[in-house]
C-alpha positions, 0 to 999 in steps of 0.5 A: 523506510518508515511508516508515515500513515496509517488507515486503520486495518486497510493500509500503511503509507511509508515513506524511503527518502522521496518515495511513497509507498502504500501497502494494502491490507487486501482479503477476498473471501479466504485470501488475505494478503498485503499488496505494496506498490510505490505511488507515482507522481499523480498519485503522490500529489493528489495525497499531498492535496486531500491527505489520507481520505484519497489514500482510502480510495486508492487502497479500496480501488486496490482492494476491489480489482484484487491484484493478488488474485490469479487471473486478475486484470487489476490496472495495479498488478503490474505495479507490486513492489519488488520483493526486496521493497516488499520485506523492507516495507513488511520490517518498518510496519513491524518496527512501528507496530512494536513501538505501539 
């Protein structure tokens, strides 16, 4: 697992062999916290075809439906990685931060 792109203070795109996936930075109001979810096969192509533009929309689409929200009825809720992804994913951004 490594980090493959960066949105500057909204995301991180990593790739594990085939897969991507994109954890958001979300915060609402006091909360703050990073949502993880793998891209499916159309969200996949479409990054392949407009790059970290589309990613910026998809992050905002995940930020604004607010999936870590009690309560909420965000479409990506569903969708958050498992844990074992999650803290594989949390030591790639630490490794690549390190790097600097």
């Amino acid at each position: 697992m490594e980090v493959h792109e960066y949105g500057p203070h909204a995301w991180y795109l990593l790739r594990d062999g085939q897969q991507l996936y994109l954890d958001v930075n979300c915060n609402h109001s006091f909360a703050y916290y990073s949502f993880t979810m793998q891209l499916n096969n159309d969200e996949a192509a479409k990054y392949r075809r407009r790059g970290g533009p589309y990613l910026d929309e998809l992050a905002h689409a995940i930020q604004y439906s607010a999936p870590g929200v009690s309560g909420s009825r965000s479409i990506y809720t569903d969708r958050l990685a498992a844990p074992e992804i999650t803290a594989e994913v949390n030591n790639a951004i630490k490794l690549w931060l390190a790097r600097g």
